[in-house]
One Martini backbone bead per residue (centre of mass of N, CA, C, O) as a GRO file, in nm:
protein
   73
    1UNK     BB    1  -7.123  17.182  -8.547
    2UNK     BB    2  -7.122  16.830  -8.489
    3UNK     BB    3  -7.223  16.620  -8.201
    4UNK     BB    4  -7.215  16.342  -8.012
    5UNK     BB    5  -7.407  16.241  -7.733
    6UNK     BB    6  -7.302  16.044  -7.423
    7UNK     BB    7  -7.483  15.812  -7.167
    8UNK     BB    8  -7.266  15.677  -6.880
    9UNK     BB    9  -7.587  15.621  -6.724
   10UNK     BB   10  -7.863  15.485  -6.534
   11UNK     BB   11  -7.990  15.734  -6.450
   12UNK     BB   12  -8.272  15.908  -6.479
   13UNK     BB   13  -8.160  16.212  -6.387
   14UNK     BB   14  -7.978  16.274  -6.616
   15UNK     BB   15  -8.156  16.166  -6.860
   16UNK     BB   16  -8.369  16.447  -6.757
   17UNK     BB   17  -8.160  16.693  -6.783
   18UNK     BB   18  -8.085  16.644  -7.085
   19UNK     BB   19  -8.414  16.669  -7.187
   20UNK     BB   20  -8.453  16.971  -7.027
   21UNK     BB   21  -8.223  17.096  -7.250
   22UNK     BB   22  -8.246  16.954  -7.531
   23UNK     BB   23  -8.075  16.695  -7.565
   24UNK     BB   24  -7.900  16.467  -7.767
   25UNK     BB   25  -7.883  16.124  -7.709
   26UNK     BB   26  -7.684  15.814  -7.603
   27UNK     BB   27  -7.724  15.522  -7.460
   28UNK     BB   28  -7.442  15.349  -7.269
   29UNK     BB   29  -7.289  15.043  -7.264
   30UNK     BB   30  -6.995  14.948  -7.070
   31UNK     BB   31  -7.005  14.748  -6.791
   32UNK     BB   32  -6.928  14.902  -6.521
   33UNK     BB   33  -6.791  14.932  -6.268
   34UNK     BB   34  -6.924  15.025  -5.893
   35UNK     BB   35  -6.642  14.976  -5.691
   36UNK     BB   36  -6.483  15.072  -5.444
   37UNK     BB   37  -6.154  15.034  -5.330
   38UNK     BB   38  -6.057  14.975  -5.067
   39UNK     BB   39  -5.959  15.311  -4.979
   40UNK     BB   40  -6.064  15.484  -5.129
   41UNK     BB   41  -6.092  15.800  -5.300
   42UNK     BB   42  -6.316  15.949  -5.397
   43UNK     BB   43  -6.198  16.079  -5.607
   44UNK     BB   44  -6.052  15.851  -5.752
   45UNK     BB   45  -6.280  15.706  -5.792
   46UNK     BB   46  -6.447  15.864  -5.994
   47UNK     BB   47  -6.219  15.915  -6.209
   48UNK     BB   48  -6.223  15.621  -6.277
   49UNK     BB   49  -6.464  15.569  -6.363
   50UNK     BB   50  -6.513  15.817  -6.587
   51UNK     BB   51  -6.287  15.655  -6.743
   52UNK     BB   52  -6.390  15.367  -6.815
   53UNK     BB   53  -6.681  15.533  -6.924
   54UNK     BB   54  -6.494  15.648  -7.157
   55UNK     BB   55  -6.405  15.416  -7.273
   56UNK     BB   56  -6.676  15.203  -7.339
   57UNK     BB   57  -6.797  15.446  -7.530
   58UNK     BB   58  -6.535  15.437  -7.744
   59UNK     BB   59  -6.397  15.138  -7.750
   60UNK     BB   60  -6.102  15.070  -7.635
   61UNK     BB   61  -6.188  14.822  -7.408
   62UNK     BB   62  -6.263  14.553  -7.477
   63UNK     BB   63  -6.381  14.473  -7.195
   64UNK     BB   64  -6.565  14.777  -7.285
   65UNK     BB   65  -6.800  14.709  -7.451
   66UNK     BB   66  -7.002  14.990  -7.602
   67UNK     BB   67  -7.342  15.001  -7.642
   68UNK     BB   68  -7.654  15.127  -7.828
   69UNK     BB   69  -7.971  15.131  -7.648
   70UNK     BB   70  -8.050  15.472  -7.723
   71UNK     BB   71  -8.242  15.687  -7.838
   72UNK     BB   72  -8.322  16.059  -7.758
   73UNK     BB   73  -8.464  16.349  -7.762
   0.00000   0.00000   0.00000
């Protein structure tokens, strides 16, 4: 089985990590904002963007259309 992994995420920590695992990925480029609404609970706030930048990624959300930015080994 084949598939493609993306990674929606400016870190240069996490794309370390899947590089230092061996696994090939592509940096996608989602422009979510990354900013928790007032009163937000950390978790609802990861929650939302989390789902967000999978939303990003997919090209589900017009307004957050996705590309790819980078193939990395």
């Amino acid at each position: 089985m084949s598939f493609q992994l993306y990674l929606a995420s400016r870190s240069p920590r996490r794309a370390e990590f899947l590089s230092a695992l061996g696994l090939r990925y592509a940096l996608v480029d989602g422009d979510v904002v990354e900013q928790p609404r007032p009163g937000q609970s950390p978790a609802d706030y990861a929650q939302e963007t989390a789902i967000a930048k999978a939303r990003a990624g997919a090209g589900i959300d017009a307004s957050n259309w996705a590309r790819v930015t980078a193939r990395l080994p």
